[in-house]
Backbone as JSON, one array per atom type, in Angstrom:
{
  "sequence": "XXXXXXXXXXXXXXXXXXXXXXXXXXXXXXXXXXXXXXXXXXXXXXXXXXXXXXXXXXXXXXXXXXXXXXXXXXXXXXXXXXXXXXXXXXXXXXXXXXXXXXXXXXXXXXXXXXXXXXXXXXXXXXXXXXXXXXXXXXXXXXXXXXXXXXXXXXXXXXXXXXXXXXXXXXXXXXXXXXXXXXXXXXXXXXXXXXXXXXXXXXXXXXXXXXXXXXXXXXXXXXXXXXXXXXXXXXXXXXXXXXXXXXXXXX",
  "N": [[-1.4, -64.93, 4.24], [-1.47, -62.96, 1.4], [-3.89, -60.86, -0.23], [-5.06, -59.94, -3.43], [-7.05, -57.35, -4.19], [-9.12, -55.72, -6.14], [-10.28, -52.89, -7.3], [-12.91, -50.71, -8.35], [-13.47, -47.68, -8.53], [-13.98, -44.53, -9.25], [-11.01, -42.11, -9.29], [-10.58, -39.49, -7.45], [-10.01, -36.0, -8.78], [-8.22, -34.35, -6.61], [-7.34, -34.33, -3.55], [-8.09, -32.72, -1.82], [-10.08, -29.91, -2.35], [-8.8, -27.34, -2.62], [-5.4, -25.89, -2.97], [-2.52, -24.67, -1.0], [0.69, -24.27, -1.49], [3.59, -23.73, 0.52], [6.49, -21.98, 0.69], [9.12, -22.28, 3.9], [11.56, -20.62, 5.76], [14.28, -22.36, 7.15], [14.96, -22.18, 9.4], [12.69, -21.14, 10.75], [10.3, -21.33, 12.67], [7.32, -20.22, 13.0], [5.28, -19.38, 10.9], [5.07, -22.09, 9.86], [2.86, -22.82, 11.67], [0.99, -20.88, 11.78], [-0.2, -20.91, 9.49], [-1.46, -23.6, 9.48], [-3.3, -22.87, 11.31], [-4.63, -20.56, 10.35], [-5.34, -20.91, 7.83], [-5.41, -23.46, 6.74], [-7.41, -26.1, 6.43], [-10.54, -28.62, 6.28], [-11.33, -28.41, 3.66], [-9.09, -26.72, 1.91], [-5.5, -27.67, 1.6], [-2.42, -26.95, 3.05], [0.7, -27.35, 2.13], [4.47, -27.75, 2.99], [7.54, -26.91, 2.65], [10.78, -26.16, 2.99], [13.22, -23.73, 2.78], [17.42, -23.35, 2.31], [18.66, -21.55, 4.88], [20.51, -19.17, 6.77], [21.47, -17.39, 10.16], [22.62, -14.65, 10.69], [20.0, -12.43, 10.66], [20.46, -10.49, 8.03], [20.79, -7.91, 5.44], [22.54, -9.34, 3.31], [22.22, -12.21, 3.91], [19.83, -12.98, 3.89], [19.34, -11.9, 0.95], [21.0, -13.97, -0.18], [19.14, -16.35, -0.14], [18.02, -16.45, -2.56], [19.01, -18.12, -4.83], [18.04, -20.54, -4.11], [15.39, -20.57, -4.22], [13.87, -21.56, -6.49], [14.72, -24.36, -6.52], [13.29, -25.05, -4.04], [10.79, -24.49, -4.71], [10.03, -26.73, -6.56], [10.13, -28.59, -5.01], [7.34, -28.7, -4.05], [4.64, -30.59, -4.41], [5.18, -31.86, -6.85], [4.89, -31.16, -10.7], [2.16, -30.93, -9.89], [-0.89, -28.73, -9.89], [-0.87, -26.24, -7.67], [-3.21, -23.44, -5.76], [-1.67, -21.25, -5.1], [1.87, -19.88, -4.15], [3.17, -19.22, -1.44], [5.98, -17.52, -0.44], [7.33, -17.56, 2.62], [8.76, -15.48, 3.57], [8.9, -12.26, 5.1], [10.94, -9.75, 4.86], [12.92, -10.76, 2.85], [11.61, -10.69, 0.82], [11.23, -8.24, 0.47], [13.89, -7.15, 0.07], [15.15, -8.89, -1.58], [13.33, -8.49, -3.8], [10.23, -8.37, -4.92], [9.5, -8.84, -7.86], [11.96, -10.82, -8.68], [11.44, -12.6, -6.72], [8.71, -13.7, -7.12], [9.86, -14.82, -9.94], [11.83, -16.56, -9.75], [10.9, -18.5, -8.07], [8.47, -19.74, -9.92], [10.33, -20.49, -12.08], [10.84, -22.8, -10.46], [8.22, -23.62, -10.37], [6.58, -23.59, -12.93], [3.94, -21.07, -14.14], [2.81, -20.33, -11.49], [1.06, -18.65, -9.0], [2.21, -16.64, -7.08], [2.61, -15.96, -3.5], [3.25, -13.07, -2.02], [4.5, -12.09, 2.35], [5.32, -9.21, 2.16], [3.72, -8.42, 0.06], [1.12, -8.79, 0.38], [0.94, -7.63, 2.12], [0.79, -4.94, 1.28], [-1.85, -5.39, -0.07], [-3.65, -5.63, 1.62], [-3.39, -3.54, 3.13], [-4.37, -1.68, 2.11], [-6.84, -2.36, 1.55], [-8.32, -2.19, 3.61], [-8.62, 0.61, 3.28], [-5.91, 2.03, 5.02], [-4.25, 4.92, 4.77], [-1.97, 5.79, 6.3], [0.56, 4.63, 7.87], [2.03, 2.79, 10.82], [5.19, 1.17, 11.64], [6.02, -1.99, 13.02], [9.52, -3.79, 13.69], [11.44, -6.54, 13.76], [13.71, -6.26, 13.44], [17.3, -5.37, 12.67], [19.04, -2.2, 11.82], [19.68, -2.02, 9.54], [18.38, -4.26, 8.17], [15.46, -2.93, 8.88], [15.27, -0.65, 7.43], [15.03, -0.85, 4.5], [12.24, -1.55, 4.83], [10.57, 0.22, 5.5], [11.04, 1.85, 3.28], [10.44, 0.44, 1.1], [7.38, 0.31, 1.95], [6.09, 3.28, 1.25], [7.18, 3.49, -1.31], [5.36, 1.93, -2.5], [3.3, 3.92, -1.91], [2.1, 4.77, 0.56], [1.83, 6.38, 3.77], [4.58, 6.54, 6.32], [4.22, 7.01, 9.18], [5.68, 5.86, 11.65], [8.81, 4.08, 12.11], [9.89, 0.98, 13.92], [12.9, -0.62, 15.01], [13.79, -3.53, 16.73], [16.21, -3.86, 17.26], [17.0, -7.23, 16.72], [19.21, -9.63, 15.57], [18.2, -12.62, 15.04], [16.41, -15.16, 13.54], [15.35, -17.22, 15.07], [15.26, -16.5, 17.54], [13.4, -14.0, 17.39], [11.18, -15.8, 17.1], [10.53, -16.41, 19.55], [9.75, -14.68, 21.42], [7.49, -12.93, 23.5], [4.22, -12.64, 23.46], [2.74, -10.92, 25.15], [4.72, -9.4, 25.22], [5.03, -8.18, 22.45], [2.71, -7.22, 21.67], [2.45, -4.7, 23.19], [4.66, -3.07, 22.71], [3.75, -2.62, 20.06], [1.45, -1.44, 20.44], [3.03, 0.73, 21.42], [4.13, 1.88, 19.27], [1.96, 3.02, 18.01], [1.14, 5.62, 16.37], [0.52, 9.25, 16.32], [-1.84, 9.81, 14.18], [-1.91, 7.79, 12.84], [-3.39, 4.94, 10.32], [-3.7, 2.53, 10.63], [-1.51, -0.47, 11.58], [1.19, -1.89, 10.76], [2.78, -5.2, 11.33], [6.31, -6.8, 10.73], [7.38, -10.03, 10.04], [7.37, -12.76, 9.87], [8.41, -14.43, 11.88], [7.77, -13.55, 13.82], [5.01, -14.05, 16.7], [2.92, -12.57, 16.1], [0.6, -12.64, 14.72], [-1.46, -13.77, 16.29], [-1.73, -11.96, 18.4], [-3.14, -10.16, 17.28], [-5.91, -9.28, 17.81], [-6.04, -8.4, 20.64], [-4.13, -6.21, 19.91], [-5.8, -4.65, 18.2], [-7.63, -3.93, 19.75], [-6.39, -2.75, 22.44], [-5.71, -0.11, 20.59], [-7.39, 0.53, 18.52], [-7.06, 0.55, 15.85], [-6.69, -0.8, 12.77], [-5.14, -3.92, 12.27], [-2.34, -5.39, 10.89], [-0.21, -8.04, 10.16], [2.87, -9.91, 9.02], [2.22, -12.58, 8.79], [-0.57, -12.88, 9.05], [-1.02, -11.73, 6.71], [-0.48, -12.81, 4.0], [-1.87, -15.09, 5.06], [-4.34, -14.16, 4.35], [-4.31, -13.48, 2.0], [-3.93, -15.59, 0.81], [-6.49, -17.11, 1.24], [-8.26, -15.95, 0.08], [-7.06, -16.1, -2.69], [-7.69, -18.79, -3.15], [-10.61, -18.82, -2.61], [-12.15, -17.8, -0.63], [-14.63, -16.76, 1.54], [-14.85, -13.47, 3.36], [-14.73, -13.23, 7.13], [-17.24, -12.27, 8.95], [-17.44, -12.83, 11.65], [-14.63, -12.68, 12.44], [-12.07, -12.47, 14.49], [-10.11, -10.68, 14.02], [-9.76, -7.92, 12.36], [-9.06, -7.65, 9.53], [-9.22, -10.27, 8.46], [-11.95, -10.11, 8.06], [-12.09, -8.5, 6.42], [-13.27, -7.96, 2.64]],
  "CA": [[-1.85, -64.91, 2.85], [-1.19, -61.83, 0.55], [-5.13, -60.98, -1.27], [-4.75, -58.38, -4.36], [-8.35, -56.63, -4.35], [-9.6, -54.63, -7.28], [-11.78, -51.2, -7.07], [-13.65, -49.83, -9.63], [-13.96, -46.27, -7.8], [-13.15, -43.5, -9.69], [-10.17, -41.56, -8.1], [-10.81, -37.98, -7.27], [-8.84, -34.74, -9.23], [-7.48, -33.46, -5.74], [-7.06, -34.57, -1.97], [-8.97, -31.49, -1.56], [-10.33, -28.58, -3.14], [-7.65, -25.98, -2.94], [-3.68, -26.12, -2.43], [-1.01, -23.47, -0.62], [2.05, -24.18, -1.17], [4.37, -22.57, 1.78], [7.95, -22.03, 1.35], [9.24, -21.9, 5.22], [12.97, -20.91, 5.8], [14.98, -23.84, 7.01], [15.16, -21.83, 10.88], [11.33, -20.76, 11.23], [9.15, -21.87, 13.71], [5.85, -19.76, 12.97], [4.73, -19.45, 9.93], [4.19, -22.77, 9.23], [1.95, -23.03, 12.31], [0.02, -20.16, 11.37], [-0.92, -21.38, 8.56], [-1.97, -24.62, 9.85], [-4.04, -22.37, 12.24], [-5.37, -19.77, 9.19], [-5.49, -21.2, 6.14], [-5.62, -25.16, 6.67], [-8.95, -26.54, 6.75], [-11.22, -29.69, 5.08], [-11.26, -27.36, 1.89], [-7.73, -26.01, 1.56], [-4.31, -27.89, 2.34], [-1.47, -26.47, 3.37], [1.94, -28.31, 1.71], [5.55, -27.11, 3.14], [9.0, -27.18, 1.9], [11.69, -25.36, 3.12], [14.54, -23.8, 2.26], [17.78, -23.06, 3.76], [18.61, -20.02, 5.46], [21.54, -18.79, 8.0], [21.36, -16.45, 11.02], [22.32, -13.42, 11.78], [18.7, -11.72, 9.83], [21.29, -8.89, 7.41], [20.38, -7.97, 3.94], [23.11, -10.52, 2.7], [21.9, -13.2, 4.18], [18.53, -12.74, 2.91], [19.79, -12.5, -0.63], [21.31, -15.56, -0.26], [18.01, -17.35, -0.58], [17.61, -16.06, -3.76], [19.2, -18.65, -5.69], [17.41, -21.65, -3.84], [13.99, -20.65, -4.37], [13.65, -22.2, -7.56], [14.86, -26.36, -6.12], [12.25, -25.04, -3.1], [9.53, -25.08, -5.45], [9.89, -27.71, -7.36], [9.68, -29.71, -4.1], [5.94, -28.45, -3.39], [3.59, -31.55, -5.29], [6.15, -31.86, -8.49], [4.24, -31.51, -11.67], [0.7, -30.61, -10.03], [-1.0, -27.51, -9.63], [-0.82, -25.16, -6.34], [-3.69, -22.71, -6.07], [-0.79, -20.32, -5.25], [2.6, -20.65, -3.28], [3.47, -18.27, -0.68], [7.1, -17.26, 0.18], [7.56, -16.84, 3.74], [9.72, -14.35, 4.54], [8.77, -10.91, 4.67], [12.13, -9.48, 4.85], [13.48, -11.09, 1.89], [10.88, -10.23, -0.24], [11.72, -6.55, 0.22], [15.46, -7.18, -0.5], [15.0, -9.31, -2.97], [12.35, -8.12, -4.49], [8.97, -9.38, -5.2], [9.28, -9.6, -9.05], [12.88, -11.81, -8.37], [11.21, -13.74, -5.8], [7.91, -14.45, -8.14], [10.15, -15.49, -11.24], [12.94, -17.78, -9.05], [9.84, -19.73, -7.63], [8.14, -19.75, -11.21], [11.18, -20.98, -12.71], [10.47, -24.29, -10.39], [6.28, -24.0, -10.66], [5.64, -22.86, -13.6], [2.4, -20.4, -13.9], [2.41, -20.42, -10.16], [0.61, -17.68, -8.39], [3.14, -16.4, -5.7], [2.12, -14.53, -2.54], [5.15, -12.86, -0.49], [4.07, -11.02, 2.86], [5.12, -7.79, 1.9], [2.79, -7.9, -1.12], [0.08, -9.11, 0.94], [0.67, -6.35, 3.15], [0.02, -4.07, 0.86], [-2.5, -5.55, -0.49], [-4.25, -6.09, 2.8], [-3.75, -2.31, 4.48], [-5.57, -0.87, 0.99], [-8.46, -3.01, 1.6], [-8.53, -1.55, 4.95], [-8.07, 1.7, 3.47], [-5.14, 2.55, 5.43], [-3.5, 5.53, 3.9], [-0.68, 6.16, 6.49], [0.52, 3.6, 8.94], [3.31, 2.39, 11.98], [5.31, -0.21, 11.35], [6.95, -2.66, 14.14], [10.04, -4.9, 13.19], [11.7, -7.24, 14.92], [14.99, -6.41, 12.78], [18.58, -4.31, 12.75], [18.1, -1.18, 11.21], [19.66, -2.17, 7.82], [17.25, -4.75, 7.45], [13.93, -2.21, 8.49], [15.06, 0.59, 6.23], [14.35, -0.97, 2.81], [10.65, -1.91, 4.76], [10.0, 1.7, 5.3], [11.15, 2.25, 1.36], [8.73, -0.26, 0.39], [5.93, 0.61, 1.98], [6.86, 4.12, 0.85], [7.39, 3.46, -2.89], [3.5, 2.06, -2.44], [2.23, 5.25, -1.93], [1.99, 4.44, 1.83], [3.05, 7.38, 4.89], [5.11, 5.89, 7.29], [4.62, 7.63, 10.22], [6.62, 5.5, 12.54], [8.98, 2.48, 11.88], [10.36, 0.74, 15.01], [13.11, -2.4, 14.97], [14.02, -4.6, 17.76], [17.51, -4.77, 16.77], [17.44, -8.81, 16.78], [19.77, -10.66, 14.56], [18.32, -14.16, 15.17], [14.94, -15.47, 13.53], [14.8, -18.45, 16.4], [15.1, -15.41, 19.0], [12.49, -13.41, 17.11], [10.04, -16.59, 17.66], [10.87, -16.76, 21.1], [9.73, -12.69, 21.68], [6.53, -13.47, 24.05], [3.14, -12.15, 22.87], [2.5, -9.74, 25.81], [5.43, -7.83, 24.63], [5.01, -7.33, 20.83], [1.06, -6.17, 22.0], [3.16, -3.42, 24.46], [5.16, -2.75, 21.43], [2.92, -2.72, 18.71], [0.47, -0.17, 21.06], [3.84, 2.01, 21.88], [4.56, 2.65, 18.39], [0.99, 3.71, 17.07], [1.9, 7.22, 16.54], [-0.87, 9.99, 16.3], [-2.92, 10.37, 12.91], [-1.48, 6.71, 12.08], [-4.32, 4.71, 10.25], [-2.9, 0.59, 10.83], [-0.8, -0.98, 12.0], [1.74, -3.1, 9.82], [3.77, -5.87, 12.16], [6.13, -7.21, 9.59], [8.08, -10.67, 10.0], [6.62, -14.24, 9.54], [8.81, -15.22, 12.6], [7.25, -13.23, 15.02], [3.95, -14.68, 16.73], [2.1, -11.76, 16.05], [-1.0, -13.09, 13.87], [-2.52, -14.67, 17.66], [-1.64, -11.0, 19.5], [-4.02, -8.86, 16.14], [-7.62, -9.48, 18.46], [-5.8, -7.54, 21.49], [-3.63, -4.89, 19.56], [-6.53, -3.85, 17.62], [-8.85, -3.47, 20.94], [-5.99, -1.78, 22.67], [-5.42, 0.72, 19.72], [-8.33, 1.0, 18.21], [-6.63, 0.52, 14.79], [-6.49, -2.13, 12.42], [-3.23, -4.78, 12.68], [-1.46, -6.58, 9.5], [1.02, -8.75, 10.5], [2.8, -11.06, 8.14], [1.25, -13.88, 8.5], [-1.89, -12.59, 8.79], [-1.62, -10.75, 5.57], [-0.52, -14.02, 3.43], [-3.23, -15.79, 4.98], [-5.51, -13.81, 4.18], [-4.37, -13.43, 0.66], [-4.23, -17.0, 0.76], [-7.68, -17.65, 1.42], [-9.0, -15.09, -1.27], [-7.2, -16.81, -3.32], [-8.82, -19.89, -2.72], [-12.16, -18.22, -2.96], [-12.79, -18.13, 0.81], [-15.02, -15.22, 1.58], [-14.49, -12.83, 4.04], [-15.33, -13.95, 7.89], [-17.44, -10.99, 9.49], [-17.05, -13.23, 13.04], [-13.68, -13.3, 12.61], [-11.23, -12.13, 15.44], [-9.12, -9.28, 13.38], [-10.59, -7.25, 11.13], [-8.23, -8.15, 8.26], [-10.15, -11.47, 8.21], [-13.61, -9.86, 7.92], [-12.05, -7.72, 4.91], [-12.79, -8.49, 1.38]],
  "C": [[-2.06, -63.46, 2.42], [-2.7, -61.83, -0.63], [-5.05, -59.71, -1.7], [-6.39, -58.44, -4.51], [-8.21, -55.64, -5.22], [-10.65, -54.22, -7.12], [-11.84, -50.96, -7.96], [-14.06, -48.4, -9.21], [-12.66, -45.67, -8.78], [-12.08, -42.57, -9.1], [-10.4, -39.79, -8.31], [-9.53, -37.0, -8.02], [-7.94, -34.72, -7.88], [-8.31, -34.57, -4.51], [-8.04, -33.92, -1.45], [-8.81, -30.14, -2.38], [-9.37, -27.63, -3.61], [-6.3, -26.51, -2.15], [-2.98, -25.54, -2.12], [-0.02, -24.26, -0.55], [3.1, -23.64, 0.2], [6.13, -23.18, 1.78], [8.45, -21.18, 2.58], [11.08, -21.5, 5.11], [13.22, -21.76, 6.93], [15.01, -23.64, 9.05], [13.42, -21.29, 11.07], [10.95, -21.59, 11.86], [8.05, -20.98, 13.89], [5.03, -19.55, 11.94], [3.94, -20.63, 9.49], [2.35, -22.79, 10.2], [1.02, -22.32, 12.39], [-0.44, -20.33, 10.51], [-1.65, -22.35, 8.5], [-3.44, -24.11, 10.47], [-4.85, -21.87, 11.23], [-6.07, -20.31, 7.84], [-6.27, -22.46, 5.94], [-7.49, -25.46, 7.04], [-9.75, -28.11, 5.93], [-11.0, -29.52, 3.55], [-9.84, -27.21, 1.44], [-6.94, -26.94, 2.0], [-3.4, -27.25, 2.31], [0.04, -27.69, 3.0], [2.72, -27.19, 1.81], [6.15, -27.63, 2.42], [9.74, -25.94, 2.76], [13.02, -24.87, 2.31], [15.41, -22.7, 2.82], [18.12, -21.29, 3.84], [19.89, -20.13, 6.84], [21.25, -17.67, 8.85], [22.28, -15.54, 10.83], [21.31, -12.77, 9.97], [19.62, -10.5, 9.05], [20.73, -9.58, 6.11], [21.37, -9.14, 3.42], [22.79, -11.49, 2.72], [20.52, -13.46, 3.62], [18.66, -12.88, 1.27], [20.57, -13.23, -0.98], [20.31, -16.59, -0.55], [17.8, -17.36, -1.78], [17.78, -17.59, -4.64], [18.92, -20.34, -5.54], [15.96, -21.69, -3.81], [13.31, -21.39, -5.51], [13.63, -23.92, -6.89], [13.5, -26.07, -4.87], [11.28, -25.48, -3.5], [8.8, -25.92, -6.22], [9.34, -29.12, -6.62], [7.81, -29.63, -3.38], [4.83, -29.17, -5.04], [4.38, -31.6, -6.6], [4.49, -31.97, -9.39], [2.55, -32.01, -11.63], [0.16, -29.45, -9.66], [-0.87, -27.03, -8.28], [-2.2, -24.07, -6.82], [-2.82, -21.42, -5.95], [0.26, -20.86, -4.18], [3.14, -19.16, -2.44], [4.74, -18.71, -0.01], [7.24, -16.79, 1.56], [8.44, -16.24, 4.6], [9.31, -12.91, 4.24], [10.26, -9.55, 4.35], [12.9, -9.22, 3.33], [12.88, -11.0, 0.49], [11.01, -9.12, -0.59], [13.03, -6.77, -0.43], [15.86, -7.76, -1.52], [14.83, -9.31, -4.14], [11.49, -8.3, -5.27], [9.31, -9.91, -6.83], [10.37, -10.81, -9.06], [12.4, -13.33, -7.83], [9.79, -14.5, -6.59], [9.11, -15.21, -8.88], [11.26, -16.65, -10.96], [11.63, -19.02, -8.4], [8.68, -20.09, -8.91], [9.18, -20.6, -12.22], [10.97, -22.65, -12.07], [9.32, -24.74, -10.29], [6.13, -23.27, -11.55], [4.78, -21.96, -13.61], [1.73, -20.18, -12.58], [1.85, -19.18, -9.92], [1.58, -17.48, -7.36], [2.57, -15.04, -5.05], [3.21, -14.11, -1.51], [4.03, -12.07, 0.87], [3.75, -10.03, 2.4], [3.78, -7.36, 0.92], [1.51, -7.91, -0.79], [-0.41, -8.5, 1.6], [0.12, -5.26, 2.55], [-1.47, -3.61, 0.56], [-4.02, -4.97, 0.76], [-4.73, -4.65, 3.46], [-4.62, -1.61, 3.0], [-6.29, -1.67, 0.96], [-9.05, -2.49, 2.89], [-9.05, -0.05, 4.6], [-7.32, 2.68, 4.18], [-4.22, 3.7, 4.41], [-2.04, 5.8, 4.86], [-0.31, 4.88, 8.04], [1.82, 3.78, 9.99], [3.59, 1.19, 11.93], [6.51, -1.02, 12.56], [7.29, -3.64, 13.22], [10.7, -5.45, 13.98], [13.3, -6.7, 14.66], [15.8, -5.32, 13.3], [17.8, -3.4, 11.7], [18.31, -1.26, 9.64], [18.57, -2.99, 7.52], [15.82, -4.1, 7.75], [13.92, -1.69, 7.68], [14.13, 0.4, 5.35], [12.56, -1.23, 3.15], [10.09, -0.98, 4.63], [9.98, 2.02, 3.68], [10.03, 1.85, 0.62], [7.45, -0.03, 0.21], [5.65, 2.36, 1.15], [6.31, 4.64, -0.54], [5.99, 2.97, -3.53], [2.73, 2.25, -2.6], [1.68, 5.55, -0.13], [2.75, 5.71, 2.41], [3.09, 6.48, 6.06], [5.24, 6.65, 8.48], [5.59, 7.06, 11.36], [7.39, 4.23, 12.11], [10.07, 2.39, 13.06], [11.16, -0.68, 14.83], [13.32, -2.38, 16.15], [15.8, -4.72, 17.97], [17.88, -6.28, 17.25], [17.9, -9.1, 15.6], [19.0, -12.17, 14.55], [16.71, -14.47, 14.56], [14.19, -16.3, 14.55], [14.35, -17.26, 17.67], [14.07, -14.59, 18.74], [11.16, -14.0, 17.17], [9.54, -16.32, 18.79], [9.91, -15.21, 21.58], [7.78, -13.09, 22.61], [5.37, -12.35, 23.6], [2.93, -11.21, 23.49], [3.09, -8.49, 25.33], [5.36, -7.52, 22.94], [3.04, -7.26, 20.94], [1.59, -4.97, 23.2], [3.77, -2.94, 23.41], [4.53, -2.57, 20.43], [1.88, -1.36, 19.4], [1.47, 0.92, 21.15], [4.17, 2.66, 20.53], [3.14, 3.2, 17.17], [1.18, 5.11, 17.3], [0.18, 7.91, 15.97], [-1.22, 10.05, 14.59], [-2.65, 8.88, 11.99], [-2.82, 5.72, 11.71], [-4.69, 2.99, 10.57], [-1.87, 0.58, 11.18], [0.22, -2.01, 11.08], [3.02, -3.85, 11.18], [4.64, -6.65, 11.54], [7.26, -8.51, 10.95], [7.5, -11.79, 10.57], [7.41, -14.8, 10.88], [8.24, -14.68, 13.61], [5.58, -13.76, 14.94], [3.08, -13.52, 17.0], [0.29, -11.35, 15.57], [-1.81, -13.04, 15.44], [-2.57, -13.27, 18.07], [-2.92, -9.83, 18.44], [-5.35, -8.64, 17.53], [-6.91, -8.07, 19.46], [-5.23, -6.22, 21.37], [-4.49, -3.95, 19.1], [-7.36, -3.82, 18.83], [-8.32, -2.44, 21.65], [-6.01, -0.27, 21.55], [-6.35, 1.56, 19.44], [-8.25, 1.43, 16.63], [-6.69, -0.77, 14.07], [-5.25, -2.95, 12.39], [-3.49, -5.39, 11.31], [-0.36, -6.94, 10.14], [1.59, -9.81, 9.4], [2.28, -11.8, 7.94], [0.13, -14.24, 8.3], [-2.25, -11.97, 7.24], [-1.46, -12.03, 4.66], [-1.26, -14.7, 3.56], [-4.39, -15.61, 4.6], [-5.73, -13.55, 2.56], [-4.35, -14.71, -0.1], [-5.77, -17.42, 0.24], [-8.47, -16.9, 0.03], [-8.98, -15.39, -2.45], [-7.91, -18.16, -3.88], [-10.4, -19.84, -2.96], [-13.1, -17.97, -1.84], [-13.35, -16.61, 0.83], [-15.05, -14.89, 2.93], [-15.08, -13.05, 5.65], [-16.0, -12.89, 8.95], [-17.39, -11.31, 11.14], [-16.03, -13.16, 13.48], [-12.93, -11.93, 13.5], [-10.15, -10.84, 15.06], [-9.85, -9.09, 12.45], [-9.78, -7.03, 9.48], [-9.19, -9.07, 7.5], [-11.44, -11.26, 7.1], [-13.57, -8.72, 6.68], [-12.2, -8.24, 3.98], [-11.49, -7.97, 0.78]]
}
């Protein structure tokens, strides 16, 4: 027997309080899970989407996303708000270039707030007051250049920028934590004031606690810097317990 029951309960605005968006590319495996880890909570949800993406990591390939960021966003809650939606690629945000990559994910959310890495990065090492930094990438050298430019064009001194030369974002997952905290300590160069670790595929957020103890500097890493611009958004205030000193920044 099939019994239709009627509620008189009012239904709540929201699921929960606050909403990130997260566009993942279509080959990641860390981002989202850092965000799950950072961001996600009772208060906040975390809603993916992807979109696609091909290997080998070259500026072309990167501005290839361009013209799917728009159907990406349309797929994150159709036709309800986001407290903001964060693009995750740091890469492609440089090459792209943030205002592009706002107004292609705007074009499918409306009035959205969009947070890329890079911008987050910035944001993130001038709250630090970092004035000159070292930056580890996982990438070929065409795709670090334009990061050095970036940071650069800023107002940022780049005292060191270091890639990996890896083509592969799956292989840049894979890169084991010991060594990008051996890497990330080898390229703090003398009078450097942070650390910037850029690329949402590397699992660099978990390795910040140990780079900054070795160092004795502060760490931004992609994911860490989006999350954290995440949360601010959100209205989360700053966590003075918290494990990197990004966190514990307003």
């Amino acid at each position: 027997m099939i019994e239709e029951i009627q509620h008189q309960s009012t239904l709540e605005a929201r699921a929960t309080a606050r909403r990130i968006g997260l566009i993942a590319l279509a080959t990641d495996h860390t981002v989202e899970a850092d965000f799950r880890r950072l961001v996600a909570s009772d208060g906040i949800a975390v809603h993916v989407t992807r979109v696609g993406y091909a290997n080998p990591t070259t500026p072309e390939n990167l501005r290839a996303m361009h013209p799917h960021l728009s159907a990406a966003a349309t797929l994150l809650l159709p036709d309800e708000e986001l407290d903001a939606i964060v693009y995750g690629c740091t890469s492609a945000s440089v090459i792209i270039g943030e205002e592009a990559v706002t107004a292609a994910i705007r074009e499918g959310k409306p009035g959205a707030t969009v947070i890329t890495p890079a911008g987050a990065a910035v944001l993130a090492l001038r709250a630090l007051k970092a004035r000159r930094i070292s930056i580890l990438t996982p990438y070929i050298r065409q795709t670090a250049e334009p990061m050095q430019a970036y940071f650069e064009a800023n107002g940022f001194g780049v005292d060191r920028l270091a890639c990996l030369g890896m083509e592969d974002d799956r292989d840049m997952a894979r890169l084991p934590q010991a060594e990008i905290i051996r890497l990330a300590a080898h390229i703090a160069a003398a009078g450097t004031e942070a650390l910037f670790i850029a690329c949402t595929a590397l699992r660099a957020a978990q390795s910040t606690p140990e780079i900054e103890r070795q160092t004795g500097l502060p760490v931004v890493t992609s994911n860490l810097a989006a999350a954290w611009a995440s949360l601010r958004q959100c209205g989360v205030a700053p966590d003075p317990r918290a494990a990197s000193r990004l966190l514990a920044t307003a």
